[in-house]
N, C-alpha and C positions, 0 to 999 in steps of 0.2 A: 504494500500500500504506500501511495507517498501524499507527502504533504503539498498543500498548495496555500498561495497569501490567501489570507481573510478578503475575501468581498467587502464592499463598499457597504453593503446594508450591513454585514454583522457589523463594522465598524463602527455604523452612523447608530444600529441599535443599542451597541455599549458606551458611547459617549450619551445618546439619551439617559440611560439609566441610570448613572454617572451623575449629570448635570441635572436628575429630573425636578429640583425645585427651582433650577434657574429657568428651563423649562417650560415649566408650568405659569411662574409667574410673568416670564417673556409672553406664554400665550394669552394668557390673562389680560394683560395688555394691549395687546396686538387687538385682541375683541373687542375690548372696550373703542380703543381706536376706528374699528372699523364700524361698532353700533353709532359710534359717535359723528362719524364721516355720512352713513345713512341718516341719522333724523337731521343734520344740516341739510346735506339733499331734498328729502322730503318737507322739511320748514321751508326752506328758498320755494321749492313749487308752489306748495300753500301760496304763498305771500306773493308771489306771481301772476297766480290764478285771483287772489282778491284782487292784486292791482289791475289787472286786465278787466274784472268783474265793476271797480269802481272807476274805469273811464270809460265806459261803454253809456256814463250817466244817465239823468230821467228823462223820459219824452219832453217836456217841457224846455230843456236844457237844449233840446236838437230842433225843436221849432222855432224856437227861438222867442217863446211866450212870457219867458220869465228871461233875460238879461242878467240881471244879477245870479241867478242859478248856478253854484259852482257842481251838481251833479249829484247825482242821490247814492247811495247805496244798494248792495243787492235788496237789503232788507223793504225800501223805495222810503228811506227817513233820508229826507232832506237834508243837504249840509249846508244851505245857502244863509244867509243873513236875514233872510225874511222865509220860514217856513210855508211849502206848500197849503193852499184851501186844500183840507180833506174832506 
């Protein structure tokens, strides 16, 4: 029978087991980093999608019935200086 070097996996298996609390708290991190990289992503959208949603402003604002009108919300609440007649 003869010998042959260690493979690359036995080697990378025994330095994990070796280092596994540096390991573990390297992955630890590495997740948190990437949950945290995901709800930045997802916030920017959000807040893209309201600002898209609040310049599309109120009918009144695009006829041009109200002048002072700075454009409504999705919700249709007025932001202008003098609130719409409901």
């Amino acid at each position: 029978m003869r010998a042959r070097p260690t493979g690359p996996g036995y080697r990378l298996r025994k330095t994990l087991r070796k280092h596994r609390i540096v390991v573990g708290v390297a992955s630890a991190a590495l997740l948190t980093v990437a949950l945290a990289a995901a709800q930045v992503a997802l916030t920017r959208q959000e807040a893209l999608r309201r600002e898209h949603l609040s310049r599309r402003g109120c009918p009144e604002r695009q006829t041009g019935a109200r002048p002072g009108c700075r454009g409504c919300s999705s919700q249709a609440r007025c932001v202008s200086v003098e609130p719409h007649a409901k």
